[in-house]
Structures are given as C-alpha cells and as structure tokens.
C-alpha positions in Angstrom: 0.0 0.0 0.0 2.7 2.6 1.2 4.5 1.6 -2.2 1.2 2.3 -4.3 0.8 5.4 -2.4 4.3 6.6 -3.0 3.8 5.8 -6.7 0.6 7.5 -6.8 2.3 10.6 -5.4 5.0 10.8 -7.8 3.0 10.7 -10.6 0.9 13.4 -9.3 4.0 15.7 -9.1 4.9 15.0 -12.5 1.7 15.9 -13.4 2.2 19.0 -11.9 5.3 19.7 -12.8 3.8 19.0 -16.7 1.5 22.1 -15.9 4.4 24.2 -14.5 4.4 28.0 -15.5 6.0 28.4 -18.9 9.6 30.4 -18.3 9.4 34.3 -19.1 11.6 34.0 -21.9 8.9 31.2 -23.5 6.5 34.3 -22.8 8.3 36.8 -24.3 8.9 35.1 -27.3 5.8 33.6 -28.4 4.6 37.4 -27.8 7.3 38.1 -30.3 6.5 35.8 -32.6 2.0 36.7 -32.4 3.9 40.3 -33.1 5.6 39.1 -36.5 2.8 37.3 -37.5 0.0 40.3 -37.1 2.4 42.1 -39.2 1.5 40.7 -42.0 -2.6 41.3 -41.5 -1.7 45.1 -40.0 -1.7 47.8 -42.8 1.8 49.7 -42.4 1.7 53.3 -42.3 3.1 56.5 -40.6 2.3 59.7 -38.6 4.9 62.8 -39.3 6.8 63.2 -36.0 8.3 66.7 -35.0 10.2 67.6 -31.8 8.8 70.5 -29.8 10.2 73.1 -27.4 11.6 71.2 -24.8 13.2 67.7 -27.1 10.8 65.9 -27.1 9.6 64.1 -30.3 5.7 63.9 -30.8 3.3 62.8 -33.3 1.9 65.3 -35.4 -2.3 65.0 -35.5 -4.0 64.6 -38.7 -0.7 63.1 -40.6 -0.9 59.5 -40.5 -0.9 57.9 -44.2 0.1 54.4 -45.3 3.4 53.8 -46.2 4.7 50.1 -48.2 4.0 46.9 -46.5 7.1 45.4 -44.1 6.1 43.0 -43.2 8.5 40.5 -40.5 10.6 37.6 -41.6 11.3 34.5 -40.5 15.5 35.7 -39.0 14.0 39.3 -37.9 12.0 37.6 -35.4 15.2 36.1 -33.9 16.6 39.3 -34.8 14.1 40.7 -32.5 15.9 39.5 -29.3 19.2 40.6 -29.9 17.8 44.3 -31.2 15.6 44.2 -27.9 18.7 43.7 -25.8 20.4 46.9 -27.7 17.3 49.0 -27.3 17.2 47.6 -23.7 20.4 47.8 -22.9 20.8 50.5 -20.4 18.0 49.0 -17.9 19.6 45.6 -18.5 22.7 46.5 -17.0 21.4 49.1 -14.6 19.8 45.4 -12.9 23.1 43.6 -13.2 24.8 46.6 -11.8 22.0 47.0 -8.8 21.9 43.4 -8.6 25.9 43.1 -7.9 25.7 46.1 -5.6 23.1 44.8 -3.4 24.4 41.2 -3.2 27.7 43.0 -1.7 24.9 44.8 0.7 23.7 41.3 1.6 27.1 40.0 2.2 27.2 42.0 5.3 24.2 40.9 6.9 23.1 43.9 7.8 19.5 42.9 7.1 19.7 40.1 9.2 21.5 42.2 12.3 18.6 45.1 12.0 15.8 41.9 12.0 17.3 40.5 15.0 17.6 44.4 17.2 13.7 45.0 15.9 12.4 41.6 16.5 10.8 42.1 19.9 9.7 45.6 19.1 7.8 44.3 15.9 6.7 40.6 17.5 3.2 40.2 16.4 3.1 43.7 14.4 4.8 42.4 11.9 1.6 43.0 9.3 2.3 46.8 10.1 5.3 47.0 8.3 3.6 46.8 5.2 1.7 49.7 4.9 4.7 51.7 6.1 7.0 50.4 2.8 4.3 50.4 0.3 3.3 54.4 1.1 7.2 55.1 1.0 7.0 53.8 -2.4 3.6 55.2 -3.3 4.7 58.9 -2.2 7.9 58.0 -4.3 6.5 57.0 -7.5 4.1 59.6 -7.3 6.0 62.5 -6.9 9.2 62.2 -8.5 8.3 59.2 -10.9 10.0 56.8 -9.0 9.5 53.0 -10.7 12.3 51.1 -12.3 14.7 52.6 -9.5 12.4 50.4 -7.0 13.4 47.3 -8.4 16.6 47.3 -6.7 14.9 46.7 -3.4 12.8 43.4 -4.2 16.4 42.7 -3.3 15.9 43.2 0.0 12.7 43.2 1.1 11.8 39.8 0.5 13.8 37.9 2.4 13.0 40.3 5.2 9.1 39.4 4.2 9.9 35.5 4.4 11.6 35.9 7.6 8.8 38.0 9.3 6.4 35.1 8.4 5.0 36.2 5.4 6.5 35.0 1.5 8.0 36.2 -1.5 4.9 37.4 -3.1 4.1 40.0 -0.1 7.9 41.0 -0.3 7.6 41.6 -4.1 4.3 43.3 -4.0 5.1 45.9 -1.1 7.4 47.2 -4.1 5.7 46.4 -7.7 2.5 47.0 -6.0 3.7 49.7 -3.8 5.6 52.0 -6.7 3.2 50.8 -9.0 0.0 52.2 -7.1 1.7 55.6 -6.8 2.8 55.8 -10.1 -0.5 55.2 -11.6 -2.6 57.7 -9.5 0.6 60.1 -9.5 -0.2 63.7 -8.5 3.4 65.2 -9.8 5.1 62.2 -11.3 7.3 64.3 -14.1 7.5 61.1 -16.5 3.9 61.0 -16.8 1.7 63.6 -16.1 4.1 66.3 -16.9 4.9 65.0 -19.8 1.5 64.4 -20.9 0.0 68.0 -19.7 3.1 69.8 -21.4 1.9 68.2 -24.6 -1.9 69.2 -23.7 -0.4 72.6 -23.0 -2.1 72.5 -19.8 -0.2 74.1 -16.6 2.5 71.5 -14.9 1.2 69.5 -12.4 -2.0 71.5 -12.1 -5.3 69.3 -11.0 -3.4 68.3 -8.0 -6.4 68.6 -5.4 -8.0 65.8 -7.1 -5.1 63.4 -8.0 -4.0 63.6 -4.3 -7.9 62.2 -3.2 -7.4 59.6 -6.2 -4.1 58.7 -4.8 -5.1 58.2 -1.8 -7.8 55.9 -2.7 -5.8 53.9 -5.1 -3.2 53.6 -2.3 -5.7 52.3 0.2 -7.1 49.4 -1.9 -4.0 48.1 -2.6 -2.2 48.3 0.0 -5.3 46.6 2.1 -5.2 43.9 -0.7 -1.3 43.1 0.2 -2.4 43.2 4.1 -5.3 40.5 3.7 -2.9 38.0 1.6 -0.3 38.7 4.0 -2.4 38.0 7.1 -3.6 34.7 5.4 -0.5 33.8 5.3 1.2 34.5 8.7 -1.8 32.7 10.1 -0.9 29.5 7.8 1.9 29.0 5.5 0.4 26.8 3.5 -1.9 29.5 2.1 0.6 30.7 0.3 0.7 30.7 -3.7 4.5 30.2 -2.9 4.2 27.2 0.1 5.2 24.8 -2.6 8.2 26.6 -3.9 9.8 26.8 -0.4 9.2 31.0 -0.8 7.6 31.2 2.5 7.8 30.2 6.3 6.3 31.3 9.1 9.5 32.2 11.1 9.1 34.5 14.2 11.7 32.1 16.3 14.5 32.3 13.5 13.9 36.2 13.7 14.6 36.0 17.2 18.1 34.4 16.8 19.2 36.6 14.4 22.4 38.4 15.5 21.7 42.3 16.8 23.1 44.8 14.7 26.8 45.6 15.2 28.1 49.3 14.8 29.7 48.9 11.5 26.5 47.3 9.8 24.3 50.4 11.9 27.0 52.4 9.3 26.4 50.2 6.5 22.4 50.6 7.3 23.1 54.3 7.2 24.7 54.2 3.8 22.0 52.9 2.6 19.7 55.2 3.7 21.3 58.1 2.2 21.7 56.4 -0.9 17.9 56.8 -1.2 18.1 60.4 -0.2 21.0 60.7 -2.3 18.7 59.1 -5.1 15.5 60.9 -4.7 17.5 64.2 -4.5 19.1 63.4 -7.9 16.4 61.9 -9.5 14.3 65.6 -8.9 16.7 68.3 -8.8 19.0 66.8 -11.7 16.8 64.6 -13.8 18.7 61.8 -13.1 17.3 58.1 -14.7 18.8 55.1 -15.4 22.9 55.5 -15.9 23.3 58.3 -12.8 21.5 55.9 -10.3 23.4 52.7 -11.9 26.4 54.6 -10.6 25.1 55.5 -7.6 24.3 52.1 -6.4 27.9 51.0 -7.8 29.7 53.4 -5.5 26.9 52.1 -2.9 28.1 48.2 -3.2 32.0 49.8 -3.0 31.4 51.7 0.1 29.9 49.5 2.2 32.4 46.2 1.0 35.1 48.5 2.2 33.1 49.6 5.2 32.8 46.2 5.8 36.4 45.4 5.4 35.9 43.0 2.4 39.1 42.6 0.2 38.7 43.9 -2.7 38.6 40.3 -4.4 36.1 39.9 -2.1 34.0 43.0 -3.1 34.4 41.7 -6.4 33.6 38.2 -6.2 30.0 39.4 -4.2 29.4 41.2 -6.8 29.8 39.4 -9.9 27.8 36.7 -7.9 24.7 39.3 -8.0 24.8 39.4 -11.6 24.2 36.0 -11.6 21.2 36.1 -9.8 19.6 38.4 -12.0 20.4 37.1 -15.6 17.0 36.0 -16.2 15.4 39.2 -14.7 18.2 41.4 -16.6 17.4 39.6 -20.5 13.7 39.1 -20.0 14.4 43.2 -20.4 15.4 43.0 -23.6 12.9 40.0 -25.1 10.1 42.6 -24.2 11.8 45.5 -26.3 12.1 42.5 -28.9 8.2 43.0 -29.0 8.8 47.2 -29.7 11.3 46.8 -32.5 9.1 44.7 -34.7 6.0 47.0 -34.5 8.5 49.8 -35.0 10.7 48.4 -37.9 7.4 47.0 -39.6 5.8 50.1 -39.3 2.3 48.9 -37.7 2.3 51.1 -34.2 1.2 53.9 -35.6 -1.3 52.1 -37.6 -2.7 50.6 -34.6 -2.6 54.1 -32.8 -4.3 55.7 -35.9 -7.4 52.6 -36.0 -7.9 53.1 -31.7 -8.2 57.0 -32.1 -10.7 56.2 -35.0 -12.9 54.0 -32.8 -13.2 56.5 -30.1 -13.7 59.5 -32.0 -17.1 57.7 -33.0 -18.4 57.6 -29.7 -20.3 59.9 -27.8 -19.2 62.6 -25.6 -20.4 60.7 -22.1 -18.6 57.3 -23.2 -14.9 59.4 -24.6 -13.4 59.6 -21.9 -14.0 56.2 -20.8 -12.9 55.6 -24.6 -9.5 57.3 -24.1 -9.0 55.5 -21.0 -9.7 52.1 -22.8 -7.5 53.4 -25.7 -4.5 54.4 -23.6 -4.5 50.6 -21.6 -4.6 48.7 -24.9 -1.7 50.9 -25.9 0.3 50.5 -22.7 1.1 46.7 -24.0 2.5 47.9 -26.6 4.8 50.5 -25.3 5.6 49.9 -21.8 7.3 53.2 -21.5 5.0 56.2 -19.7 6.8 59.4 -21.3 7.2 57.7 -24.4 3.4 56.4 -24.4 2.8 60.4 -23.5 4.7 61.4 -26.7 3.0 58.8 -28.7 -0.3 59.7 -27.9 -1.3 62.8 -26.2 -0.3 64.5 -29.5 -3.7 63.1 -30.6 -6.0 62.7 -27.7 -5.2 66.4 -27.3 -7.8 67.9 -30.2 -9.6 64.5 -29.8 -10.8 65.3 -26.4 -11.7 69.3 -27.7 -13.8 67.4 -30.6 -15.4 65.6 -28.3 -15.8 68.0 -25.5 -13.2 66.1 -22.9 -12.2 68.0 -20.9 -8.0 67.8 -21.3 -7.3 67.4 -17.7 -9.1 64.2 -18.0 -7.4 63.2 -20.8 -4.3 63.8 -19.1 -5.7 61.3 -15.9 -7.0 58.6 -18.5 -3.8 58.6 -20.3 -2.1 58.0 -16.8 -4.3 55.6 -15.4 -4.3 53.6 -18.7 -0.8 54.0 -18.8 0.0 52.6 -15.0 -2.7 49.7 -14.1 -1.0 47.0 -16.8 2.6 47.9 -15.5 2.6 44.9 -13.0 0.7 42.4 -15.2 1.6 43.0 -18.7 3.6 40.1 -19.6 5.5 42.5 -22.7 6.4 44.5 -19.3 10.5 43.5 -19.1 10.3 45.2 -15.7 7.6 43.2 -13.9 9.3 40.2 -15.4 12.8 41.4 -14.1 10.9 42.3 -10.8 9.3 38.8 -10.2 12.3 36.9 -11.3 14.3 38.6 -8.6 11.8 37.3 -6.1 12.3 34.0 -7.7 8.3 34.3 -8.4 7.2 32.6 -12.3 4.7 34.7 -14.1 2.0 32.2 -13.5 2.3 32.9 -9.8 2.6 36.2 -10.1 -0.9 36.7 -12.4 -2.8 34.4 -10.4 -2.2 36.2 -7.0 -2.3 39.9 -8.7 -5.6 39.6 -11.4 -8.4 40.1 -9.1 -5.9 43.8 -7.8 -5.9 44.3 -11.4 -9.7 44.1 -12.0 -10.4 46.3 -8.6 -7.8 48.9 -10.1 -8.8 48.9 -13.6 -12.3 49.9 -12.4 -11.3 52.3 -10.0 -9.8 53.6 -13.1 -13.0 53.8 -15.1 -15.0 55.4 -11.7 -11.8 58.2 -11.7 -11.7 59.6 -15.1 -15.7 59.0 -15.4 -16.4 61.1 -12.2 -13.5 63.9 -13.4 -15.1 63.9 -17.0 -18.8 64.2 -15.6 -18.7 66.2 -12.1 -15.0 68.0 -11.5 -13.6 69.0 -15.2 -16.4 69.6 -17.1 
C-alpha cells in the first residue's frame, strides 16, 4: 500500500510539474513571434513626427498615411531578441549593476542584524510594516516618478518578508505593488503627467487637489489587498501561492536568533539610507534616470564592502555573484523590447494608434473619456514606456478630447491611469518580469495572485476619469 501510495504521489508531481508556468523567456517570445505574425494582417503606415520646445519628439495629429507593407521575416524575429537587448540595454545593465551592488549589501548581513535588534519591538506587528513600505513607495513613485529605480529593493525586502512570516509574493508586491500604485494615480510624477500636460499645453502638475484624493484611494485598496494575503498567510503557511516553492515560512523564532546589529552594519544601514536620499534628491533636482543611479548604487556596493572590510577580491567576487542572480530578470528586459522593435521596424504602431483614435472618436461625448481610457490601456502593452506612451499619444488625444468635449485634464488622468494599471501584469512589461524573477516568483504565480488587484484597479480607473469627465472638469 505505502508503495502504491508513493507511486501515486510521484505521478501526481509530474503531473504538476507538466502544468508548470512556462519560463518568461517562452512568454516573451511567443509574444514576439504573435507580433511578426500580425504584421503581416496590420496595414503599415506612418504619422509625421516633429520635436517640440523642450526635445521631445511627438506625433503630429492629422498626418498619418500608409506607407509600403514590411512585413517581419522568419530571422527578424530572432533578430528581435538581440535588437531588444540593444534597445534595452541601459535598464539591462542598470539590474546587473543593482543586482551586484546589493548582493555585496547582503554580504554584510546587515539585514539580518537590524531583524534581529527590531524583532521584539515588531513581534506580532509584523503585518504593520507593510503599509509603512508600500506608502514610502507610493509617495515615491508619485512625486518624482520613481518606478524602475524600485526594483533594486525586491532585493531586499523579500527575504525580510519571508523571515517575518509572510513570502515572496508579499515581499515583491510591497514594491511592484507599492511603486506601482503611486505611479499610476501620480499627482506630480514628471515622466507621466508632466509630460502628458506639457503636450496638452495645460499648466504642470495643475489638478493636484483631485489626484491627491485619487491617490489616496488607489493607495488604500491596494495596500489593504497586500495586508489580507499577508495576514492569510502568517496565520498559515500553507496558504501561500508560494508554500510549494519553499518562498515562504512562518519564522518568528529564526527572527529572534538573528544576530543584533553591530556598529559597523548600523553604518552600513546608514549608507544605505542616504543612498535613497542621495537618489530621490538626484532623481528631482537633476533629472537623473537610469545611468546616474546605476552609478550610484555602484559606488553604494564599494562603500559599504570596504566599510565592511571585504578585500577587494572579495567585493568583487559578491558582486559578480549578484549578476548571476539576475540574468533572467536582466534579459527578459530586452525580449520585451524585442516585442517594440518589430512594431517599430514594420511600421504597424502607428497604424494601430491611428485605428484606436478612430474608434473612439465615434463615440459619444459621455462614453470618450471612458474611450480614451480604454484606448491608452490597450496601448500600454505595446509601449511599456510612460513618457514615451505620453509622446505617442497625447499628440492626438489632445484635439480629440476638444472634438469631443473632454475636458483635457481628463485626458491627461485617462492617459495616466491607462498607462500605469498594466505595469505589473503585462507580460511584454521586461520590468515586472525582471521584478518577479528577482523574487524568484514565475509569471503564472505572479498573475494568479495579482488579477483580481488588477480588475479592482482597472475599475477604479473607469470610476476616476468617469467622475472627473462628468462632475469636476467639465
């Protein structure tokens, strides 16, 4: 009987293993390959582009005309990937960068010292640590824009989150769902809505009042939607999504014999801390993105491997180690731009901006905005990028919305929450991938614990620009 039993069980694991999530390359690339095939079925054609007052290169409205079929061949599909990781190439090695920088961070255990001094302070309030990261991140994405600069820290706070008792998911999402709220129902994020009201020629940042309250809601839900999985499963471990993967343990004794923080990691801890400042400071008096904070958190890892009196070897070994850990996340990166350059080099994104517009310029003035909003979420798959969706569209939805009497501050907060919601979902999103396969989360993981935030925040989305179109901008 035990014999049968054992059998029985085996084969049930390879059943499972049979069903187990595809990898996000497999994703990516059968999203790239859908992509060459619609080529052919997509009419090719063009809007005129100019570049306005400030560098930036928009579409000009009223210009789009079709230009000769290109369609994608059987070696520019591979050729996708490798043009992807060119395109791509400055977030890909911003994450192998972070990723060796951080790993010399976690060399130090500093992480594990500060668990061990905070333990008793935080023993059974554990759950209230959550809403304290995921507003930092909120207020951070939605005032200066902060998103793929958050990644960094999935680094960090899950293991923290599997060693407080929760797992990996709730250590992920109190970033990607964190930063990803805030950016979404931004008030002042400069990557979104200021690019997107500069284009409407509407003042910078104005409409505040009301993106705060929206903000604030958005923030709410979601951070209450983290709190109730994370509850579930501090109560019992086998609740969560991850239980099988090992990603999770309930674990307040192993926090209690974690060493107490030493001075020199207290230092380290410090460092740390005003790297962020450092960071946040850059990031909105300077304009730094992508290769300023890459160096930043590369003079980070040096500092504290030296504070830390790691050989330099030593440094270097740590770090080359935390570009291994993130080869997956770092390439997924470039697969999704894969997806970009064939819409690009076949020259069907503007002729699927140009047949969207069409559609919702047929509607009715009480359904537009909801239209727009629709319009701007289809076209977030496409291009993942919020100031470069901004440039892409808002050139259009600009007289659109005076056609149809939109009001163009909603137009600006349908572009933004269309932009946002499909950010930590999308699977052409190289960042979410990146994200999740830091946290050692597969897709189908991810999208089976996250859909049901998506569908609350994609109608939250719908009530926001519906009340703004038909009670506050009129």
């Amino acid at each position: 009987m035990a014999i049968a039993a054992k059998k029985e069980l085996e084969g049930q694991n390879k059943k499972k293993k049979r069903f187990s999530s595809p990898h996000p390359f497999i994703i990516l690339f059968s999203v790239i390959v859908l992509t060459a095939i619609s080529t052919y079925f997509i009419p090719a054609g063009q809007f005129e582009r100019t570049t306005n007052e400030v560098g930036q290169t928009i579409v000009v409205e009223d210009t789009y005309q079709t230009v000769e079929s290109n369609p994608t061949g059987l070696l520019e599909i591979f050729q996708a990937v490798p043009k992807g990781m060119v395109e791509g190439a400055s977030i890909i090695f911003f994450i192998f960068i972070v990723g060796g920088a951080f790993n010399i961070f976690r060399a130090t255990n500093a992480i594990e010292g500060a668990l061990g001094s905070i333990s008793s302070k935080v023993s059974g309030k554990e759950i209230y640590i959550i809403p304290v990261v995921m507003l930092f991140f909120g207020l951070a994405g939605a005032s200066f824009g902060m998103f793929e600069e958050a990644f960094p820290f999935i680094l960090v706070l899950v293991p923290i989150a599997i060693k407080l008792g929760f797992d990996s998911i709730v250590g992920a999402a109190m970033v990607l769902v964190g930063v990803s709220a805030g950016f979404t129902a931004a008030f002042s994020n400069p990557f979104t809505i200021g690019v997107a009201q500069g284009i409407a020629e509407l003042p910078i940042f104005s409409g505040m009042t009301l993106r705060i309250i929206y903000w604030l809601l958005f923030m709410a839900v979601s951070i209450a939607f983290v709190m109730r999985y994370a509850h579930k499963v501090k109560k019992d471990p086998t609740k969560s999504i991850m239980y099988k993967e090992g990603k999770v343990t309930s674990t307040e004794t192993e926090v209690e014999k974690q060493e107490k923080l030493t001075k020199t990691q207290a230092v380290i801890l410090g460092v740390l801390l005003l790297t962020l400042v450092v960071l946040a400071y850059g990031v909105l008096e300077y304009g730094w993105y992508i290769i300023e904070i890459a160096a930043l958190f590369l003079i980070f890892g040096i500092v504290v491997g030296l504070i830390n009196r790691m050989k330099i070897n030593e440094i270097a070994e740590n770090f080359v180690r935390g570009c291994k850990e993130l080869v997956v996340g770092a390439l997924v990166v470039g697969f999704a731009y894969g997806v970009l350059v064939l819409l690009q080099d076949s020259n069907t994104i503007d002729t699927i901006l140009y047949g969207i517009t069409n559609a919702i310029s047929g509607m009715p003035s009480e359904l537009a905005a909801l239209g727009m909003y629709v319009m701007q979420g289809l076209m977030n798959f496409i291009v993942t990028s919020g100031s470069g969706q901004a440039a892409l569209t808002m050139p259009i939805m600009t007289p659109l919305a005076d056609l149809l009497d939109v009001n163009r501050q909603t137009a600006v907060l349908a572009f933004q929450m269309g932009d946002g919601i499909s950010n930590i979902f999308a699977p052409t999103s190289g960042l979410l991938l990146a994200g999740i396969a830091m946290a050692g989360i597969s897709y189908g993981k991810w999208f089976k614990w996250i859909w049901p935030l998506i569908l609350i925040h994609y109608v939250m989305g719908a009530i926001f620009v519906t009340i703004a179109h038909m009670f506050v901008w009129v």
